[in-house]
Structure formats: C-alpha cells, structure tokens
PDBQT receptor file of N, H, CA, C and O in Angstrom, charges set to zero:
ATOM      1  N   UNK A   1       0.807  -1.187   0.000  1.00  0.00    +0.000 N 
ATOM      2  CA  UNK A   1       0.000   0.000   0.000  1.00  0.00    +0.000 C 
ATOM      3  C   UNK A   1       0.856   1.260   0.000  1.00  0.00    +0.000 C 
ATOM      4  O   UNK A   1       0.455   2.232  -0.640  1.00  0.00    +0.000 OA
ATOM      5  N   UNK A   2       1.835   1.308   0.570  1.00  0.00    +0.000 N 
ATOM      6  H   UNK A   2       2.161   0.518   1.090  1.00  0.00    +0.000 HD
ATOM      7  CA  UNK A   2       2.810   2.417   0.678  1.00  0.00    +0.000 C 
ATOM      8  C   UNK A   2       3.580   3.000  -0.749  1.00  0.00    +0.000 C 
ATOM      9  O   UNK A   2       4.221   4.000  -1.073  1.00  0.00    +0.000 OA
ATOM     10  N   UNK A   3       3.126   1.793  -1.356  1.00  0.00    +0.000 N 
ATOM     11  H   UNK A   3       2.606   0.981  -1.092  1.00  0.00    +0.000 HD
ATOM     12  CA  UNK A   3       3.941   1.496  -2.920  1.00  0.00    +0.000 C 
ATOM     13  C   UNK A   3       3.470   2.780  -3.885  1.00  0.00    +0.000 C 
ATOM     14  O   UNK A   3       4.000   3.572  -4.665  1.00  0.00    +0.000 OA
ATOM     15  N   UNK A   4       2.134   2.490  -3.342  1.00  0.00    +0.000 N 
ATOM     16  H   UNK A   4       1.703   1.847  -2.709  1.00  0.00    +0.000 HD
ATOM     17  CA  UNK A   4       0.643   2.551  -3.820  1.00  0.00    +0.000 C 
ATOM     18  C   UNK A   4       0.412   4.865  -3.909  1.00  0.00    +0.000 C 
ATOM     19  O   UNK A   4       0.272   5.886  -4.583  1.00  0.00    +0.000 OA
ATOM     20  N   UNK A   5       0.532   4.323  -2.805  1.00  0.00    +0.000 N 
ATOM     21  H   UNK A   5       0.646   3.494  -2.257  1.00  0.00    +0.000 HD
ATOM     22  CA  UNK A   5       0.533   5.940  -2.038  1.00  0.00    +0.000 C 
ATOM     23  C   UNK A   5       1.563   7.102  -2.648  1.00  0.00    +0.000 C 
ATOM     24  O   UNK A   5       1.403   8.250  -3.062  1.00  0.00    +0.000 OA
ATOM     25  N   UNK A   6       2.726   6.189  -2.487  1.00  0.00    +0.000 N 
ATOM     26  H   UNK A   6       2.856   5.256  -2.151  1.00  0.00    +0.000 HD
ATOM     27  CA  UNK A   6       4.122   6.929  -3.387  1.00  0.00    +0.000 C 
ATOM     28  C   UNK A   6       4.462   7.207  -4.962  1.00  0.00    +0.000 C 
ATOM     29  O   UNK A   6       5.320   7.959  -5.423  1.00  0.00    +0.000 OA
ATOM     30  N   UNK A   7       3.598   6.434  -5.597  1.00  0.00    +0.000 N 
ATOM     31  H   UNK A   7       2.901   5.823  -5.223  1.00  0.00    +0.000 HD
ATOM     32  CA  UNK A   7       3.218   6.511  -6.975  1.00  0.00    +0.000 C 
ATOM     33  C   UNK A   7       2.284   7.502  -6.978  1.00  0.00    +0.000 C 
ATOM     34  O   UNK A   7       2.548   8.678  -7.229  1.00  0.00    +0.000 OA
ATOM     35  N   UNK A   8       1.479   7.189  -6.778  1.00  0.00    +0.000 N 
ATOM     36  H   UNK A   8       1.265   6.234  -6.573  1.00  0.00    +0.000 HD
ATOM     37  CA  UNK A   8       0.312   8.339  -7.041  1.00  0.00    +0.000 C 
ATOM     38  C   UNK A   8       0.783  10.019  -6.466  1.00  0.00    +0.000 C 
ATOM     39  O   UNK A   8       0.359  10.991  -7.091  1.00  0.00    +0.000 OA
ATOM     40  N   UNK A   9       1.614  10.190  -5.328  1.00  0.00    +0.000 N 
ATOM     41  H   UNK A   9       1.957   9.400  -4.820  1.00  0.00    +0.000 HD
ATOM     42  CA  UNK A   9       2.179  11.276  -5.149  1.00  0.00    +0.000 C 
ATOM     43  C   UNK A   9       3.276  11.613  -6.329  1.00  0.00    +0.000 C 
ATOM     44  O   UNK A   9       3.207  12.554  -7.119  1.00  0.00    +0.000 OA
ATOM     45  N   UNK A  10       4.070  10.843  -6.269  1.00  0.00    +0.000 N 
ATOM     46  H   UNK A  10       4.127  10.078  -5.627  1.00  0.00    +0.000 HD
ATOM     47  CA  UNK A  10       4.877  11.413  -7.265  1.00  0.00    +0.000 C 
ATOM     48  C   UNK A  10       4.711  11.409  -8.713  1.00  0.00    +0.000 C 
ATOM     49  O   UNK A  10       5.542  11.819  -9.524  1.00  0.00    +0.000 OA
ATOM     50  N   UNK A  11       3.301  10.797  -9.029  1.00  0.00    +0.000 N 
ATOM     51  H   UNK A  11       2.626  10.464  -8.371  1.00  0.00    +0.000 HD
ATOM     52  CA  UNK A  11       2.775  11.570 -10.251  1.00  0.00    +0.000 C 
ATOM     53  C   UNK A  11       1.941  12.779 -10.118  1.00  0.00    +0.000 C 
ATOM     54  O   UNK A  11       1.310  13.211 -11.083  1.00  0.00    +0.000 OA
ATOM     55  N   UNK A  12       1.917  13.279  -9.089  1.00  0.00    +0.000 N 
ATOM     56  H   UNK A  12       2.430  12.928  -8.305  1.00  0.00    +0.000 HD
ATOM     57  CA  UNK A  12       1.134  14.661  -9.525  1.00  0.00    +0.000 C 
ATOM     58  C   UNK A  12      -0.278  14.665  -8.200  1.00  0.00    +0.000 C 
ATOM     59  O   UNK A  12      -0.870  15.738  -8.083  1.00  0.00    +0.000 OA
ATOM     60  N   UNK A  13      -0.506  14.076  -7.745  1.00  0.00    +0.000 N 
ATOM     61  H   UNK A  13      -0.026  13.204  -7.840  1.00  0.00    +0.000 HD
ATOM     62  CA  UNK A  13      -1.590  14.053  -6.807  1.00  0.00    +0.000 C 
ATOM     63  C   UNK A  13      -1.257  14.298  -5.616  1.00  0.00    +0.000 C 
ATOM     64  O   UNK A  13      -0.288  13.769  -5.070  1.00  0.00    +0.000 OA
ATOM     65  N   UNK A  14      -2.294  15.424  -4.886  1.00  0.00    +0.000 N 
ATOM     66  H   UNK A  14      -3.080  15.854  -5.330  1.00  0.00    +0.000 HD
ATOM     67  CA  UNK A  14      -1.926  16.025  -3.864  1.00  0.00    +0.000 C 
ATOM     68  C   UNK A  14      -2.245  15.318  -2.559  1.00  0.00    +0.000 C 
ATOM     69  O   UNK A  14      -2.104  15.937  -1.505  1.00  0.00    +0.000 OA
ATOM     70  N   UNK A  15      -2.678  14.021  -2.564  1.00  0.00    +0.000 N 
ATOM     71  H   UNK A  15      -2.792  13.518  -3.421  1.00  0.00    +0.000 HD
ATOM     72  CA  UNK A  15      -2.840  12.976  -1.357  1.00  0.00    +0.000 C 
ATOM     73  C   UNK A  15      -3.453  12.008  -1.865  1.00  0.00    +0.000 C 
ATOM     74  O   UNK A  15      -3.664  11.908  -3.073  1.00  0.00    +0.000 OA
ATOM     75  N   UNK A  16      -3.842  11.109  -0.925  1.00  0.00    +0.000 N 
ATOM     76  H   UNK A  16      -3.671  11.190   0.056  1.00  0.00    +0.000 HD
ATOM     77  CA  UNK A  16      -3.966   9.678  -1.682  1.00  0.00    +0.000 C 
ATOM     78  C   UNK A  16      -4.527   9.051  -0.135  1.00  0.00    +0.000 C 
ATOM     79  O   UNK A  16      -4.127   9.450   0.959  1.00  0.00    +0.000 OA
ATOM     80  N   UNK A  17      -5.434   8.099  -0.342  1.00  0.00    +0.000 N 
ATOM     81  H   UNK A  17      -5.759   7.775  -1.230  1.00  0.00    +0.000 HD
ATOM     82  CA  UNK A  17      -6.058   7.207   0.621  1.00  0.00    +0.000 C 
ATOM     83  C   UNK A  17      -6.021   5.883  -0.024  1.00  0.00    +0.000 C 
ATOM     84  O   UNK A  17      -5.894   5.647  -1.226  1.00  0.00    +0.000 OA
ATOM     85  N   UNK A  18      -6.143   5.113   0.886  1.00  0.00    +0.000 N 
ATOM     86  H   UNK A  18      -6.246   5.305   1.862  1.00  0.00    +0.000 HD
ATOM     87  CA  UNK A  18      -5.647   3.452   0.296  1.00  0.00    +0.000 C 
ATOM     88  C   UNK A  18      -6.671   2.298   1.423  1.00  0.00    +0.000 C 
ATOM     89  O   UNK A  18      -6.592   2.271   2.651  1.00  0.00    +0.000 OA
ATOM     90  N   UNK A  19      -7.275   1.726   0.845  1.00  0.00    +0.000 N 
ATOM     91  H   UNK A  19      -7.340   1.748  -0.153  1.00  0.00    +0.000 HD
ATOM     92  CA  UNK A  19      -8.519   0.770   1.641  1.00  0.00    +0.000 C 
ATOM     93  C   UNK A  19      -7.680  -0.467   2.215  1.00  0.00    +0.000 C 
ATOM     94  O   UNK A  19      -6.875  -1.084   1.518  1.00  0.00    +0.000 OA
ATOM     95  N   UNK A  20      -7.918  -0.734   3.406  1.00  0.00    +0.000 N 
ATOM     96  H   UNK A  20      -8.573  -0.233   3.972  1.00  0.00    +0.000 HD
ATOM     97  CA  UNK A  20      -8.280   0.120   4.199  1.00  0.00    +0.000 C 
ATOM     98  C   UNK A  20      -8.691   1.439   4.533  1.00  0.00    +0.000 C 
ATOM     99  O   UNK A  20      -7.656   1.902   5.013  1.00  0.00    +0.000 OA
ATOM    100  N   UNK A  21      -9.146   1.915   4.558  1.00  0.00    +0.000 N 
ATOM    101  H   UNK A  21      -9.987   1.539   4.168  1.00  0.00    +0.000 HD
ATOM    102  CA  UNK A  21      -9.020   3.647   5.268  1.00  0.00    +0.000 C 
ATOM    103  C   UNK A  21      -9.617   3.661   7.029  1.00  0.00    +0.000 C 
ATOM    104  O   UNK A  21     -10.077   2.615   7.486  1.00  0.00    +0.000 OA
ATOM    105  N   UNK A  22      -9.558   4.755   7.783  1.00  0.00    +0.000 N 
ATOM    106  H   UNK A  22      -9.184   5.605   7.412  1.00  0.00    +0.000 HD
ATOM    107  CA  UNK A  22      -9.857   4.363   9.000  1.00  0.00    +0.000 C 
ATOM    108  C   UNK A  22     -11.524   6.022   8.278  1.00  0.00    +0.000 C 
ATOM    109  O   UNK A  22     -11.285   6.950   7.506  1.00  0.00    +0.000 OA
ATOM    110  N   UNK A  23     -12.725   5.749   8.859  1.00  0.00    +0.000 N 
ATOM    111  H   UNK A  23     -12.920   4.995   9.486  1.00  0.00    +0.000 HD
ATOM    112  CA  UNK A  23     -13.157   6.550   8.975  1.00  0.00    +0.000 C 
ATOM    113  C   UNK A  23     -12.788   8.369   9.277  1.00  0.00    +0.000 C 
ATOM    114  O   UNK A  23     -13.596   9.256   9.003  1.00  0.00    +0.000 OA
ATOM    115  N   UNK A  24     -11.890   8.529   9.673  1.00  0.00    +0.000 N 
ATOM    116  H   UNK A  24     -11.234   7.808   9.895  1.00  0.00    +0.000 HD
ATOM    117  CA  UNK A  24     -11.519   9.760  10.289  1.00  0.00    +0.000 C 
ATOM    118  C   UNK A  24     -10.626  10.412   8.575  1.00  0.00    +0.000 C 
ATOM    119  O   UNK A  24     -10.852  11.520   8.089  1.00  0.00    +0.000 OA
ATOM    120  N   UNK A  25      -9.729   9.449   8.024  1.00  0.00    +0.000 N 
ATOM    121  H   UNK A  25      -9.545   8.549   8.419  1.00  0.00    +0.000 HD
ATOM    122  CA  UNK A  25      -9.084   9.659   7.306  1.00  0.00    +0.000 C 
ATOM    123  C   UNK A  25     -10.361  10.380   6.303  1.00  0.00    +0.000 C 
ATOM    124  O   UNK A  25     -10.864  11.492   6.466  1.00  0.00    +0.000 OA
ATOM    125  N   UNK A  26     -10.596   9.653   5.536  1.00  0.00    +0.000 N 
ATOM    126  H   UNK A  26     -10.188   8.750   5.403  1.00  0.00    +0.000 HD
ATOM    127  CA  UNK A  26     -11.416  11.260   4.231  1.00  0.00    +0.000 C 
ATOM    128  C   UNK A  26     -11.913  12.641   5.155  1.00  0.00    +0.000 C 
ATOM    129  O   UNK A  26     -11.711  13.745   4.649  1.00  0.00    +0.000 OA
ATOM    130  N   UNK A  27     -12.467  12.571   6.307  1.00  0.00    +0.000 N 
ATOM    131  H   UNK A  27     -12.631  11.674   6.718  1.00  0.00    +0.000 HD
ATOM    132  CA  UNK A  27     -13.042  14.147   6.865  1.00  0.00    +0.000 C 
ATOM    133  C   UNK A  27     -11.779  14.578   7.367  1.00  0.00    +0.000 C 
ATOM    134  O   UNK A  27     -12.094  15.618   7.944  1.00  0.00    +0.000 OA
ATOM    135  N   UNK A  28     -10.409  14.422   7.530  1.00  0.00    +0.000 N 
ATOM    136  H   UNK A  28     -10.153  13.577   7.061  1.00  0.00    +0.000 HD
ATOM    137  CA  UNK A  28      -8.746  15.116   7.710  1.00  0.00    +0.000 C 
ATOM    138  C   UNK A  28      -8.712  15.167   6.146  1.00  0.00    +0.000 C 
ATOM    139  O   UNK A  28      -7.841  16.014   5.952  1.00  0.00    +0.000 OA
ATOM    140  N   UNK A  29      -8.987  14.908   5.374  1.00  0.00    +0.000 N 
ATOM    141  H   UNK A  29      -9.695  14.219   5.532  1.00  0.00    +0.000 HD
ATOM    142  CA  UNK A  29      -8.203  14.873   3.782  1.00  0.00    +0.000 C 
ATOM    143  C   UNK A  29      -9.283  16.679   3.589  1.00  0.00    +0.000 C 
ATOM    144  O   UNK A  29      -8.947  17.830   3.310  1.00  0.00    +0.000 OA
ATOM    145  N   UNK A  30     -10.368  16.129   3.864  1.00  0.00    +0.000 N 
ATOM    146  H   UNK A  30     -10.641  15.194   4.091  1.00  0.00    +0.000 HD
ATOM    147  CA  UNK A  30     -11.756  17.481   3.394  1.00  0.00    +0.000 C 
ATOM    148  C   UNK A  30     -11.232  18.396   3.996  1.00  0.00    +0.000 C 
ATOM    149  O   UNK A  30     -11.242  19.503   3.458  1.00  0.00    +0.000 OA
ATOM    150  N   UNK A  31     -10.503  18.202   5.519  1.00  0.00    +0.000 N 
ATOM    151  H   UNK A  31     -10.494  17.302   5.956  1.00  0.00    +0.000 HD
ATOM    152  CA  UNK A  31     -10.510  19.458   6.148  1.00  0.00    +0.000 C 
ATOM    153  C   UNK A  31      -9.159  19.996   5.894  1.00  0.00    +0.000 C 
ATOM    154  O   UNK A  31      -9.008  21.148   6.303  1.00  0.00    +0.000 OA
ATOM    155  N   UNK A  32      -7.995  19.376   5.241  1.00  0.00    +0.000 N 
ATOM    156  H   UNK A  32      -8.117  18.440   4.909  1.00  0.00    +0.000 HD
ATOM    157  CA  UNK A  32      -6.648  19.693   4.745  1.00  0.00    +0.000 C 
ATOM    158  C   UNK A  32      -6.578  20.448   3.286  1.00  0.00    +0.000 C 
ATOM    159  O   UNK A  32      -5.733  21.250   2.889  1.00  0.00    +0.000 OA
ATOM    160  N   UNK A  33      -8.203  19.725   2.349  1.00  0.00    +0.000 N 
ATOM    161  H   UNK A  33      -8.889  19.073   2.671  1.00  0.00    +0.000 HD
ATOM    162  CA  UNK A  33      -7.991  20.112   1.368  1.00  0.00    +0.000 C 
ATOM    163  C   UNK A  33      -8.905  21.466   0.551  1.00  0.00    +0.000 C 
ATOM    164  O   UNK A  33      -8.514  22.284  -0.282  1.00  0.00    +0.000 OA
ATOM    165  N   UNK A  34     -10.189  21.286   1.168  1.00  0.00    +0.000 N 
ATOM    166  H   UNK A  34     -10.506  20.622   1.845  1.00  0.00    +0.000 HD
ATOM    167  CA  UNK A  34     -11.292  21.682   0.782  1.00  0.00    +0.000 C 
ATOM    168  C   UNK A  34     -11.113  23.410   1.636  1.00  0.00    +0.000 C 
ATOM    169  O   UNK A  34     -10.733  23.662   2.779  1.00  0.00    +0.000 OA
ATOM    170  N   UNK A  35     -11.515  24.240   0.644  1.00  0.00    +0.000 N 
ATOM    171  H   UNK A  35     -11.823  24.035  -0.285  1.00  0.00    +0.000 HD
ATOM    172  CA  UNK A  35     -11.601  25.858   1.146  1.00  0.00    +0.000 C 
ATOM    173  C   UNK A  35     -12.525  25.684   2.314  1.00  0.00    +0.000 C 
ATOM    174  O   UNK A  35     -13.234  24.713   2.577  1.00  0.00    +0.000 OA
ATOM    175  N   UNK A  36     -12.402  26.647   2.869  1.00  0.00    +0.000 N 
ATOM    176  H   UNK A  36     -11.826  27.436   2.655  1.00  0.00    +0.000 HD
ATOM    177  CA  UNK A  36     -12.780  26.809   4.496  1.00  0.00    +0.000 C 
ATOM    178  C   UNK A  36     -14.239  28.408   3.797  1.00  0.00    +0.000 C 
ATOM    179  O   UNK A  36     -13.880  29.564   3.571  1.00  0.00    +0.000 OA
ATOM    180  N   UNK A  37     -15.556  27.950   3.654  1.00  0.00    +0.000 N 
ATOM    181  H   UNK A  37     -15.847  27.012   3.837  1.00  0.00    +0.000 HD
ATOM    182  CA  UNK A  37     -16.161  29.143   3.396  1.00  0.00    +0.000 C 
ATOM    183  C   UNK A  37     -17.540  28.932   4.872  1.00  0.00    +0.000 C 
ATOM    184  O   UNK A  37     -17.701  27.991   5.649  1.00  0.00    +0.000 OA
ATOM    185  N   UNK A  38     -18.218  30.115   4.753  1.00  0.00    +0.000 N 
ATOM    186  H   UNK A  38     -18.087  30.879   4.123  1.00  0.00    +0.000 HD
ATOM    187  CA  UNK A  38     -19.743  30.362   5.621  1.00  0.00    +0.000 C 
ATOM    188  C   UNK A  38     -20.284  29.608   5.457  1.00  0.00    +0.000 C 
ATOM    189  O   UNK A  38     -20.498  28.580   6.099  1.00  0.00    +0.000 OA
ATOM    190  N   UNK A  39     -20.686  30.047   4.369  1.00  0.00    +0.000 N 
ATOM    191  H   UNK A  39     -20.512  30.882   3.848  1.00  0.00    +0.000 HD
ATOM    192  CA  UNK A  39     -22.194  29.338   3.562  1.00  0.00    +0.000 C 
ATOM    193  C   UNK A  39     -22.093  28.626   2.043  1.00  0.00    +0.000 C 
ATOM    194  O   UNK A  39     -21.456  29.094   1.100  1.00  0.00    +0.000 OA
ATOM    195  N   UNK A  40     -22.563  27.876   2.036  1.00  0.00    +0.000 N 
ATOM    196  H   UNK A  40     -23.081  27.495   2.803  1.00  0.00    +0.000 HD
ATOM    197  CA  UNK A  40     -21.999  27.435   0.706  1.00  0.00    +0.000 C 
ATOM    198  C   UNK A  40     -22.645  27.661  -0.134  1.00  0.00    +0.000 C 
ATOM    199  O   UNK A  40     -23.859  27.585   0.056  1.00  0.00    +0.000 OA
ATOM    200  N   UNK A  41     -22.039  28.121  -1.712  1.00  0.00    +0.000 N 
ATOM    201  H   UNK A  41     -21.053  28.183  -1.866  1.00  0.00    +0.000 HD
ATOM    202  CA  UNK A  41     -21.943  28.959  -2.782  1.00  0.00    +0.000 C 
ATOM    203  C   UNK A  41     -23.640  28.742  -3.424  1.00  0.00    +0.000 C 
ATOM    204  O   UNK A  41     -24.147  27.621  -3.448  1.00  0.00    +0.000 OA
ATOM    205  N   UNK A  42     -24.451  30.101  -3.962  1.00  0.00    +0.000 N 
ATOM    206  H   UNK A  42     -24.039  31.012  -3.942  1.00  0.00    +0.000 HD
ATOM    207  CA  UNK A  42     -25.364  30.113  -4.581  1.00  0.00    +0.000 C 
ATOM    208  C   UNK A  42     -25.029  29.000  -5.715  1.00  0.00    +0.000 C 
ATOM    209  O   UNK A  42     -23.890  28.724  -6.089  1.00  0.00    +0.000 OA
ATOM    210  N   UNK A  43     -26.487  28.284  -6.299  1.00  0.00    +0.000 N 
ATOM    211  H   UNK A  43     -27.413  28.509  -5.996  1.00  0.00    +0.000 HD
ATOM    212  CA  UNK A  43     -26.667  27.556  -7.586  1.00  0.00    +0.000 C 
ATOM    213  C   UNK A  43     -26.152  28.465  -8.906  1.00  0.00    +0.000 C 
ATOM    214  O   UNK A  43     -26.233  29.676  -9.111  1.00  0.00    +0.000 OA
ATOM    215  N   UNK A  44     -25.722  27.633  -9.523  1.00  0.00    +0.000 N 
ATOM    216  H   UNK A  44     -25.655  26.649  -9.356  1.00  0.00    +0.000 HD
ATOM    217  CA  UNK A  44     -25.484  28.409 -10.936  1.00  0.00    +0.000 C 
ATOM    218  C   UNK A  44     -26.505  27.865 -11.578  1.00  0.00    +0.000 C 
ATOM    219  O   UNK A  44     -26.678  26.649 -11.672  1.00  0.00    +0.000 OA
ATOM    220  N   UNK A  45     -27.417  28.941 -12.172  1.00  0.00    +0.000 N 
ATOM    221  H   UNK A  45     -27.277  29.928 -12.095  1.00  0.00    +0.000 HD
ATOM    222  CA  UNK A  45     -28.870  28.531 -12.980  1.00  0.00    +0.000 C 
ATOM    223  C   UNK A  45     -28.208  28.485 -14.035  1.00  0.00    +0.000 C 
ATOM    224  O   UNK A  45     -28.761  28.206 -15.099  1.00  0.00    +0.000 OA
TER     225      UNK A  45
C-alpha cells in the first residue's frame, strides 16, 4: 500500500487514501484540502 501511495504522489496528486481507510481519514483529507467558506456557494442557474 505504501507502494501505492508513493506513486500516485509522485505523479502529480496532492494525497492519496488506500482501503483500508480508518473513517476519520477522508473528513482530515476534506478538512486539509477543501476551502474553508460560511455558507456554501449560490446555484449556478
């Protein structure tokens, strides 16, 4: 899995999760990766 992880970084991807995952891991990835806003953004009609 580590193999796994190190490939995908060093092609170009800014993190990587590998299944296993522990629950906690994707909502640390959202909160490392994802903009920090209020409210979230009006619909585009």
């Amino acid at each position: 899995m580590a193999d796994s992880s190190v490939r995908c970084l060093s092609l170009g991807m800014d993190d990587c999760v590998t299944k296993p995952f522990r629950r906690a891991e994707p909502e640390a990835m959202r909160t490392r990766w994802a903009p920090r806003t209020r409210s979230a953004p009006a619909p585009v009609a």
